[in-house]
C-alpha positions as CSV (number, residue, x, y, z in Angstrom):
1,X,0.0,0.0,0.0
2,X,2.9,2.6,1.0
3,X,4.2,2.0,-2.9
4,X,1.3,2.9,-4.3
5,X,0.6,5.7,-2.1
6,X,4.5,6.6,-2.9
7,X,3.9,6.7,-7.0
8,X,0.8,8.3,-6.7
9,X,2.6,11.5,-5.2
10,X,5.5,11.3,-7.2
11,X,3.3,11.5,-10.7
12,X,1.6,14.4,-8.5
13,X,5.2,15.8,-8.0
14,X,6.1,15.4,-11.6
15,X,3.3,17.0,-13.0
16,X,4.1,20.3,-10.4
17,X,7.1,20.0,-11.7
18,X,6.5,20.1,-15.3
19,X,3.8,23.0,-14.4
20,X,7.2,24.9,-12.8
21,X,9.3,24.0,-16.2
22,X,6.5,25.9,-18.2
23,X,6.5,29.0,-15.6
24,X,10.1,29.1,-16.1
25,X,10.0,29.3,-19.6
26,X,7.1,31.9,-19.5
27,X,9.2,34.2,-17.2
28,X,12.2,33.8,-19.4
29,X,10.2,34.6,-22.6
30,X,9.0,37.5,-20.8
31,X,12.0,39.1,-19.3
32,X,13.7,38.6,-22.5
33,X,12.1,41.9,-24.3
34,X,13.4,43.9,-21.2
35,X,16.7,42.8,-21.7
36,X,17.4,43.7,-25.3
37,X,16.0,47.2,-23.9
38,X,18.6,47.4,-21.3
39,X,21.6,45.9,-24.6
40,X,19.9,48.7,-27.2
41,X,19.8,51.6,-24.7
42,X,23.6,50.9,-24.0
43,X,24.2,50.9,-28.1
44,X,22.3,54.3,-27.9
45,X,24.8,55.8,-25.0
46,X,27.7,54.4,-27.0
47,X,26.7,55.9,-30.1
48,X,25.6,59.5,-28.8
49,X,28.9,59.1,-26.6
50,X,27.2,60.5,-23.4
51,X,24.9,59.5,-20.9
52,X,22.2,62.2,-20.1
53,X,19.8,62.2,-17.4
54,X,17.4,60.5,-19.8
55,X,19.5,57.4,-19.9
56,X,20.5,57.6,-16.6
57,X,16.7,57.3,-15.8
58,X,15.3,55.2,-18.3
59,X,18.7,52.5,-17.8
60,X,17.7,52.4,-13.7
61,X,14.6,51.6,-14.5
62,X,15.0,48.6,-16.8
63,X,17.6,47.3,-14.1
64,X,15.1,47.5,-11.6
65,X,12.7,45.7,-13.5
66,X,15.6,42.9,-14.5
67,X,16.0,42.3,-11.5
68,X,12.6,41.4,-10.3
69,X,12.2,39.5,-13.1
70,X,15.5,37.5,-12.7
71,X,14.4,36.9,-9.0
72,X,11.0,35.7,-9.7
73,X,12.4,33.0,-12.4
74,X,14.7,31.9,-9.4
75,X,12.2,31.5,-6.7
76,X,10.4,29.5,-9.4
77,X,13.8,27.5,-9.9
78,X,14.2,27.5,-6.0
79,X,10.0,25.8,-6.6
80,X,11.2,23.0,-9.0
81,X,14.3,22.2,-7.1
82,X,12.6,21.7,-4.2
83,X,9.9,19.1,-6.1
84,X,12.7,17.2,-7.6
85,X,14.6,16.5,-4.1
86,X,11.1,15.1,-3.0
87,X,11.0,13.1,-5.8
88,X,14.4,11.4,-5.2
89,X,13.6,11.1,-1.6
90,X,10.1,9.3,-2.4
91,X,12.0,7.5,-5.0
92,X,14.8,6.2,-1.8
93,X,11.9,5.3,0.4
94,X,10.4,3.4,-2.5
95,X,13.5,1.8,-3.1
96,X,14.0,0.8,1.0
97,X,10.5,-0.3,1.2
98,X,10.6,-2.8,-1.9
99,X,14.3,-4.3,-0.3
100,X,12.5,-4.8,2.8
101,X,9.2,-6.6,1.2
102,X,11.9,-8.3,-1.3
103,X,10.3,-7.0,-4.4
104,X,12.8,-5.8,-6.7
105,X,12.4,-4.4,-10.7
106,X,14.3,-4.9,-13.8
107,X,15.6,-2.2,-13.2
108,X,17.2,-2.4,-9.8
109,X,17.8,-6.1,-9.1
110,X,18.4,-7.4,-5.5
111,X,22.2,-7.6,-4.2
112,X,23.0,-11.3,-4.7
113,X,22.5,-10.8,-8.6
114,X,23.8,-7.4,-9.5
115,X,26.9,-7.5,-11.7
116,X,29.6,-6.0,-10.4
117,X,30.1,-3.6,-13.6
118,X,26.3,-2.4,-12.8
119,X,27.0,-1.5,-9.3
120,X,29.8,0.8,-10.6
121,X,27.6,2.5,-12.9
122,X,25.0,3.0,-10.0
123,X,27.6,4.7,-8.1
124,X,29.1,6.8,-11.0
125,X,25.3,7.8,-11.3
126,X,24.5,8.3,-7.5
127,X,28.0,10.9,-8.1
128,X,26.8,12.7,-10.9
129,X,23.3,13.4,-9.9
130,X,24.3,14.5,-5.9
131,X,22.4,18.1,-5.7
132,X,24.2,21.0,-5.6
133,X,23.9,23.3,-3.2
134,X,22.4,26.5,-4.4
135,X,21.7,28.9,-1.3
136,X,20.5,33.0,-1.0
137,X,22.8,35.6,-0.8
138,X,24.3,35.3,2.8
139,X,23.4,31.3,3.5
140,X,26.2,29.4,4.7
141,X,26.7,25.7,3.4
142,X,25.0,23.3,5.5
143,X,26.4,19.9,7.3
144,X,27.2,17.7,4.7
145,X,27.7,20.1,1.6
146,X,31.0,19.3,0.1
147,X,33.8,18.5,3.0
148,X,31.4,20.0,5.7
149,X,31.3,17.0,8.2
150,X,27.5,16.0,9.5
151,X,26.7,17.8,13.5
152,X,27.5,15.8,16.7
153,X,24.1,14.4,17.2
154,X,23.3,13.8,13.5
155,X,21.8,10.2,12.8
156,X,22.1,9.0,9.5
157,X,19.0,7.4,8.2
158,X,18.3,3.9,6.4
159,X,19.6,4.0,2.7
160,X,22.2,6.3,3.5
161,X,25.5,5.6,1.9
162,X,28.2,6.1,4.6
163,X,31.6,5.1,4.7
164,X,32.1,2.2,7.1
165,X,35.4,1.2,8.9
166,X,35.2,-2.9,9.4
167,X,37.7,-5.2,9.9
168,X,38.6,-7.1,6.3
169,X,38.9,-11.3,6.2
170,X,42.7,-11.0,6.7
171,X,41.7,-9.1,10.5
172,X,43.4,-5.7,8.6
173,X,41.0,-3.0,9.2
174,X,39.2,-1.0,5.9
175,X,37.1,1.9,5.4
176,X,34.2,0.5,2.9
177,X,31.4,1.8,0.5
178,X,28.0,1.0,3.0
179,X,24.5,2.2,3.0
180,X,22.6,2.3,6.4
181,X,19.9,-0.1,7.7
182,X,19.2,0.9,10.9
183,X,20.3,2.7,14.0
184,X,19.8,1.7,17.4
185,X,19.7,4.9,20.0
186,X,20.0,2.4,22.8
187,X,23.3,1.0,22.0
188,X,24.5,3.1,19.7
189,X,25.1,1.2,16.6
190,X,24.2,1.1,13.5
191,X,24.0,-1.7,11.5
192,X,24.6,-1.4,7.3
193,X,24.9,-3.2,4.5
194,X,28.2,-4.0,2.5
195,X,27.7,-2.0,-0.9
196,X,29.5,-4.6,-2.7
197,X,27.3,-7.5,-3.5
198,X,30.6,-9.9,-3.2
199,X,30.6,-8.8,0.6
200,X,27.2,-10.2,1.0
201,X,27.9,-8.8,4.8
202,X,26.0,-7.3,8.0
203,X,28.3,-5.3,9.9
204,X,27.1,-4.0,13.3
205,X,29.4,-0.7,13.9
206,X,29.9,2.1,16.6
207,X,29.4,5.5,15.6
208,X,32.7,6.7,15.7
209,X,33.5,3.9,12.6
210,X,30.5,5.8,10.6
211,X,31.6,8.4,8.2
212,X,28.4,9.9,6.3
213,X,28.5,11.2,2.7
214,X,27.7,14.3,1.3
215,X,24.4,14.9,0.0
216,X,25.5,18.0,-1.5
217,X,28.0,18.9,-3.9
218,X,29.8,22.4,-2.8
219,X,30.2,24.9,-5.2
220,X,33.2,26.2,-6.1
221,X,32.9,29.4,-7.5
222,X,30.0,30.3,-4.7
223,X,31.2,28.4,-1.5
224,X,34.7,27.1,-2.1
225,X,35.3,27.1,1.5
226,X,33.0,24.1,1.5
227,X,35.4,22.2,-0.6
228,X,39.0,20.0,0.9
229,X,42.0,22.1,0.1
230,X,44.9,20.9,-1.5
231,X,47.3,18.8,0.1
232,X,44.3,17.8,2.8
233,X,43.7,14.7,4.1
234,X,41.4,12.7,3.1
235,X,39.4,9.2,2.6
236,X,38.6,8.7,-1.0
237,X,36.7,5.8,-2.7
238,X,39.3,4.1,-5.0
239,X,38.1,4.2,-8.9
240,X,36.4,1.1,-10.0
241,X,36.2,0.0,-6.4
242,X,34.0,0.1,-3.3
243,X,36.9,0.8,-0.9
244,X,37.9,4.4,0.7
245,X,41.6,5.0,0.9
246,X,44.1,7.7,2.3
247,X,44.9,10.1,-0.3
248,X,46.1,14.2,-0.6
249,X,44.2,16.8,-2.3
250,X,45.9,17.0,-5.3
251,X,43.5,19.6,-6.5
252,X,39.9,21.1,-5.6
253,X,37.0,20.8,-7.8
254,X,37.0,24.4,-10.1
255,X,33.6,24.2,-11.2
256,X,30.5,22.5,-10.2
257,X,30.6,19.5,-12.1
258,X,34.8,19.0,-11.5
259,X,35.8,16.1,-9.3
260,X,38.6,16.0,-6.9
261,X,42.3,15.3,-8.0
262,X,43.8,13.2,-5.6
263,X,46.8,11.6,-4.8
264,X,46.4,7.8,-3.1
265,X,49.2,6.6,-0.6
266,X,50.3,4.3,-2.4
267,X,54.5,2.7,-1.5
268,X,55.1,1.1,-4.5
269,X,55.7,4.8,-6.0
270,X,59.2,6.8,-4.9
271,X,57.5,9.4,-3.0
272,X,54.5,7.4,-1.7
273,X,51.6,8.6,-3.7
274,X,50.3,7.6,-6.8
275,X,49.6,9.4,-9.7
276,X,46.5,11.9,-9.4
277,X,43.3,10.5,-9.9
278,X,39.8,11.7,-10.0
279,X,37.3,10.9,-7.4
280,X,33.9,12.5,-7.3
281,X,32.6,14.9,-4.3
282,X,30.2,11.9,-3.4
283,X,33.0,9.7,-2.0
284,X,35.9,12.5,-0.5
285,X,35.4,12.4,3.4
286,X,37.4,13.7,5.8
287,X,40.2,11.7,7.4
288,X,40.9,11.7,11.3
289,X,44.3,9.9,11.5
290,X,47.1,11.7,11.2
291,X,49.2,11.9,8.0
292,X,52.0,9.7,7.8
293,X,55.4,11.4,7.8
């Protein structure tokens, strides 16, 4: 019953959502005439070579009204934003319901068949479409945008992806790719799922071994504060694998959709590191150990 009740709002959310699309459009149809004003008044100055109190006027006024008109469109992006990060979350719940109830869909089979190549692309996806945070003038970045770790008393909830430290079959402790199934507030454990359907494993872990991920990506030409610096240490997942490992900052994310450069310890090289890879925002946490000299 919850499923159904779950797609019903989500084609409810979709349609809002493609109502918002339309407003968007309409807004930027609509500001558009003021805007070759404001281009063609300019042309005007530059061609009389002065600016008299006619420009000066009419030019204030056109900004004024571009402005309004750019911050309605984004309250109306803000709107649509907003639908599609219910969506996803509906979308999670759905997904967490139909594991429990063991129903599972072409599209998402359950763990003990998934291929390994189709759990890569899963988390190359679950990467690429982590929301960016988009705040107003004067909002700070919230816990868990870009390298900002999660508040003291934050819980993560099931379906999270986390990063999990648990000790390996050879008794060598690991940090691995996990997503949450429960927490219990009267022990103070959670218990999560190995990402990696080869694991097949159920590891009950304190908090202190529980890393969460970001769940936004920080943006660096708004919030770059937000981001790991170079030369920081950090926990990245490994390319093409499901493990975190030590690794430098080789160099911050430029623009939104950058990744990380990183640098892996790594002993079989002369100095120690490997060559610089690229590792998504999605799986950069911090690391707590202290670097190794």
């Amino acid at each position: 019953m919850a499923l159904v009740s779950a797609d019903s709002r989500i084609a409810e959310l979709l349609t809002e959502l493609h109502q918002l699309i339309k407003q968007t459009q309409e807004e930027r149809s609509r500001s558009e005439h003021n805007l070759v004003n404001i281009q063609k008044t300019h042309e005007r100055m530059q061609t009389e070579n002065k600016i008299s109190p006619y420009y000066r006027t009419k030019l204030r006024g056109l900004y004024t009204t571009a402005k309004a008109d750019a911050e309605a469109e984004c309250n109306i992006l803000r709107k649509a934003l907003d639908k599609i990060a219910e969506i996803k979350s509906l979308l999670e719940e759905r997904r967490i319901a139909a594991k429990i109830a063991g129903l599972y869909n072409d599209a998402e089979p359950p763990r003990k068949t998934m291929r390994r190549g189709v759990l890569m692309t899963l988390l190359q996806q679950s990467a690429m479409t982590l929301p960016l945070w988009i705040g107003k003038p004067g909002d700070k970045p919230p816990p868990l945008c870009g390298a900002i770790p999660a508040s003291g008393d934050y819980v993560a909830k099931p379906g999270d992806k986390v990063a999990a430290r648990v000790k390996a079959v050879d008794g060598d402790e690991q940090w691995i790719l996990a997503e949450v199934v429960s927490y219990s507030h009267a022990t103070n454990k959670y218990e999560v799922d190995d990402i990696d359907e080869e694991g097949k494993e159920r590891h009950t872990l304190s908090r202190r071994r529980i890393i969460p991920l970001p769940q936004w990506k920080a943006n660096p030409e708004t919030d770059p504060e937000a981001l790991f610096q170079k030369e920081q240490l950090v926990l990245a997942l490994y390319p093409q694998t499901t493990c975190f490992y030590r690794a430098l900052i080789h160099t911050p994310p430029q623009r939104p959709q950058d990744d990380y450069s990183v640098l892996f310890e790594d002993t079989s090289y002369a100095d120690g590191y490997s060559p610089p890879l690229n590792v998504a925002q999605r799986y950069v946490v911090a690391c707590k150990e202290p670097k190794k000299k």
